[in-house]
C-alpha positions in Angstrom: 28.4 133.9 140.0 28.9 135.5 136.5 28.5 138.1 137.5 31.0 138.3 140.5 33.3 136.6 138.6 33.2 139.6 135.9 33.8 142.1 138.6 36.6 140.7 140.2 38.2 139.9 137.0 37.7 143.7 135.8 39.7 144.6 139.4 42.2 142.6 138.8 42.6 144.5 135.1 42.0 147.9 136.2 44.7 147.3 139.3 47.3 145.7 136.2 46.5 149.1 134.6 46.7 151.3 136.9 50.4 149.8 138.3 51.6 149.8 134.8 50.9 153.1 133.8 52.6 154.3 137.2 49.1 156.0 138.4 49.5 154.3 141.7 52.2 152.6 143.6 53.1 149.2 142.2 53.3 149.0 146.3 50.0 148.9 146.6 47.9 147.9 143.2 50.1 144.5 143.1 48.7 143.1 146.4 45.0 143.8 145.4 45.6 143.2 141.9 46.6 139.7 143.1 43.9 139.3 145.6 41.4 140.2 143.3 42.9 137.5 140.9 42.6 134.8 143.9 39.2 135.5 144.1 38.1 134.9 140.7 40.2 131.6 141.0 38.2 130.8 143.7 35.1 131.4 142.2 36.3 129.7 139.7 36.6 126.7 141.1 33.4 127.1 143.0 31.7 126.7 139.6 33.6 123.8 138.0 32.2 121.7 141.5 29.1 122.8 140.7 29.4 121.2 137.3 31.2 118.4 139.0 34.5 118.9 137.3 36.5 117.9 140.2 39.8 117.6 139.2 39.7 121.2 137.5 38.0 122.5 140.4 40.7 121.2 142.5 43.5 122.9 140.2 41.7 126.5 140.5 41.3 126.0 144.3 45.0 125.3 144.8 46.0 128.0 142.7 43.2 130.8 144.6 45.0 129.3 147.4 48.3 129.8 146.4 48.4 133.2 145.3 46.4 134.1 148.4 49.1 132.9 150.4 52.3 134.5 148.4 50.4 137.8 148.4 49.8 137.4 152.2 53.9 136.7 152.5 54.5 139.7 150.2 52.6 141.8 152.4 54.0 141.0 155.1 57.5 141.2 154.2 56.8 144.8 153.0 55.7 145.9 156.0 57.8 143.8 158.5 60.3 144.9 156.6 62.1 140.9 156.2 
């Protein structure tokens, strides 16, 4: 799970990076930047359960959740044009 975690956190920096410094569209390195960000919340959370901290698991889940959720909104909006 380290190990996961670690990649998807390095995503999530290289897409900040690479938005930032204008290389790519902020168009399209937001949405994955935030997605990869989502998943490393959810893992996360996966591994506070494991260690039975519920109540932070529960935080971490909620906020994979959330982000997943706005992101999927954002997405949408861009290319529904709303």
């Amino acid at each position: 799970m380290k190990n996961l975690k670690l990649f998807f956190s390095a995503l999530t920096v290289a897409f900040a990076i690479l938005g930032l410094t204008k290389a790519l569209s902020t168009d399209i390195t937001m949405p994955i930047m935030f997605i990869c960000l989502a998943v490393t919340m959810l893992i996360t959370s996966k591994e506070y359960k494991d260690k039975e901290q519920k109540n932070t698991s529960l935080h971490f889940l909620f906020l994979g959740i959330f982000l997943l959720i706005i992101t999927a909104y954002n997405v949408a909006s861009l290319i529904l044009g709303i």
